[in-house]
C-alpha positions in Angstrom: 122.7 75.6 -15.5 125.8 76.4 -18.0 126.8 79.6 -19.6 126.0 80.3 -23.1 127.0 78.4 -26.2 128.6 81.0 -28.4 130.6 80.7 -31.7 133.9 81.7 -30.3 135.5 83.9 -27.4 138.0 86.8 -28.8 140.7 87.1 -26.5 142.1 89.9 -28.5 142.5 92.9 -26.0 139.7 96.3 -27.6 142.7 98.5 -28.7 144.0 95.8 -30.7 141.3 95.2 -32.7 140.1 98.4 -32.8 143.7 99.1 -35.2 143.7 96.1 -36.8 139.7 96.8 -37.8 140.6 100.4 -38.3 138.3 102.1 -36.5 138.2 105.6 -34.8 135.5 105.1 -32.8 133.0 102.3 -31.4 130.5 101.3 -33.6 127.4 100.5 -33.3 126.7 97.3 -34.9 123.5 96.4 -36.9 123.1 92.9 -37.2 119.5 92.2 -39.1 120.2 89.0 -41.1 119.1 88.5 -44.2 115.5 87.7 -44.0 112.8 90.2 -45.9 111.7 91.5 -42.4 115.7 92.8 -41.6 116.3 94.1 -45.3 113.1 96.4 -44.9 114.5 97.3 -41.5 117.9 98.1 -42.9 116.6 99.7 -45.3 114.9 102.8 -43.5 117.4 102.7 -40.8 119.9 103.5 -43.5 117.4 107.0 -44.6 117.8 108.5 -40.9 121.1 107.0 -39.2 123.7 109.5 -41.2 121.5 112.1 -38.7 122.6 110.5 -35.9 125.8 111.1 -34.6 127.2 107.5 -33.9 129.0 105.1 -36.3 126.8 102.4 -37.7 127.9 99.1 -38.8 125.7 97.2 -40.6 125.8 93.3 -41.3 123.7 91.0 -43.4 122.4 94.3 -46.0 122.4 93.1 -49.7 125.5 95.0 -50.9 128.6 96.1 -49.0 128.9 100.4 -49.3 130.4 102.8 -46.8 128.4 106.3 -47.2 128.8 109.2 -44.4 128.8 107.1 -40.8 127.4 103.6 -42.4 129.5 100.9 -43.2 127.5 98.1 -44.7 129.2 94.7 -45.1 126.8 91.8 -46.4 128.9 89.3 -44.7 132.4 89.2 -43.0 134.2 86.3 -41.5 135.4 88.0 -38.3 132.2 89.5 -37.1 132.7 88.6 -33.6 136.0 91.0 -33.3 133.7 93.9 -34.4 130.9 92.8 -32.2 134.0 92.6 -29.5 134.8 96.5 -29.6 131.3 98.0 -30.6 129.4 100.4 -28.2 126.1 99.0 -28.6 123.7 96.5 -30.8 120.6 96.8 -32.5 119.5 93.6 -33.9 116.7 91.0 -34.4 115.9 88.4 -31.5 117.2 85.3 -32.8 118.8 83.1 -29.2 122.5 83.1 -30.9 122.6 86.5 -31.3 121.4 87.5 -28.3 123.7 85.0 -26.2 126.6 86.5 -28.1 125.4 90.5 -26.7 125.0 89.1 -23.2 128.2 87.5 -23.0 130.2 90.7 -24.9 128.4 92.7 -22.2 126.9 94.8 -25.3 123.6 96.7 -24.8 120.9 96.3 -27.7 118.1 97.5 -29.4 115.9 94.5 -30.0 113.8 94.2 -32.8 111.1 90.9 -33.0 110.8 89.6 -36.2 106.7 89.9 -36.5 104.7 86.4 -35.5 107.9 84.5 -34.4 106.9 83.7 -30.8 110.3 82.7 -30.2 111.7 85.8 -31.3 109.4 87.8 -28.7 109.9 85.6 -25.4 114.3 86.1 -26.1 113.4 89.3 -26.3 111.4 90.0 -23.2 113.6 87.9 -21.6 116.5 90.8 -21.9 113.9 93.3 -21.6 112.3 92.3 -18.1 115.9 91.9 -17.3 116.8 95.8 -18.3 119.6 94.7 -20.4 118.0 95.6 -23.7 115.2 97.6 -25.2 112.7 95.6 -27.2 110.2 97.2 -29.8 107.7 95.2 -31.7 107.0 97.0 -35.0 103.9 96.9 -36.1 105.1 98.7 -39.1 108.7 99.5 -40.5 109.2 103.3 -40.8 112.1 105.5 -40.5 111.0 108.2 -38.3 109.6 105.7 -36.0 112.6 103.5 -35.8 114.6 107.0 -35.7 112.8 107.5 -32.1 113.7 104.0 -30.9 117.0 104.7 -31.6 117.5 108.3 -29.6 115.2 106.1 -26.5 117.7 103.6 -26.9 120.7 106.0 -26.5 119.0 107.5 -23.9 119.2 104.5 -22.0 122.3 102.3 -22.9 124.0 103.1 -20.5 122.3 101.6 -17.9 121.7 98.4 -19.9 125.6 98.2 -20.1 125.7 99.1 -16.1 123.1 95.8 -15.8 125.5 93.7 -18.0 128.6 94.2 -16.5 126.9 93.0 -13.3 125.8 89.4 -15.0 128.2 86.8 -14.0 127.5 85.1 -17.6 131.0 83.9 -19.5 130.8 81.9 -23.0 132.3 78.8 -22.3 128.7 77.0 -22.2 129.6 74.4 -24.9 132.8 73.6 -22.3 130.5 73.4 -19.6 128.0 70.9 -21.2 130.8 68.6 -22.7 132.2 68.5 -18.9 128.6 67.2 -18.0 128.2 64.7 -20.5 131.7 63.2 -20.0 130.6 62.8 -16.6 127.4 61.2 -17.2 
């Protein structure tokens, strides 16, 4: 088996970044995409998360804003580095993604996109492995997602316990081109 394929590794020590990003604290980072499913879930999580006391970043949103503890960005070039020096994730289930949050060691807050098999087994995969919390939604609502969030919080910090125990690095692509050579 190899590692991973991810975009890129940041070797860029946390403090670092953290200055050069200029943040105060670690984020959490909301990474939804742009599909109609993750706008309609961006959209009520935006209603409850200024009563949550966290910082939110929010990537793939239709318009860039920063209002109370949100900072929306509709696309930025060096998303890893934030994803680097962010507390937590909450994000669809897409592989990429979620091989990028294993690899960073990040805990997550899963949410299937609706009918997308795919989507559900990458999920469950992290879930039966208690590195992430997984919630189908049946229906996108603000209070309801406002639960999943204070569950999730509740229980990040084990996820992160369970990640920092994988022995998982990004350096699959290296791996498979060492393979192939060989072949």
């Amino acid at each position: 088996t190899i590692n991973p394929i991810i975009r890129q590794h940041i070797a860029t020590p946390e403090q670092t970044l953290m200055k050069k990003l200029q943040l105060k604290r670690k984020p959490i980072l909301i990474m939804l995409g742009g599909s109609r499913f993750g706008i309609a879930v961006a959209k009520e999580l935006i209603k409850i998360l200024p009563s949550i006391k966290e910082d939110f970043i929010i990537f793939g949103y239709k318009e860039n804003f920063k209002k109370d503890n949100i900072t929306c960005y509709k696309f930025k070039e060096n998303f890893l580095e934030y994803l680097k020096v962010s507390k937590a994730v909450i994000t669809l289930a897409g592989h990429s993604t979620l091989s990028e949050i294993v690899v960073h060691k990040k805990p997550a807050l899963i949410f299937p996109i609706q009918n997308h098999l795919e989507q559900y087994i990458n999920g469950y995969v992290l879930q039966k492995n208690n590195l992430a919390l997984v919630k189908n939604l049946k229906e996108i609502n603000s209070e309801i997602l406002k639960k999943h969030i204070q569950e999730f919080l509740k229980k990040e910090n084990k996820f992160e316990n369970n990640l920092k125990k994988l022995n998982i690095k990004g350096n699959g692509a290296k791996q498979a081109a060492e393979i192939i050579m060989k072949k």
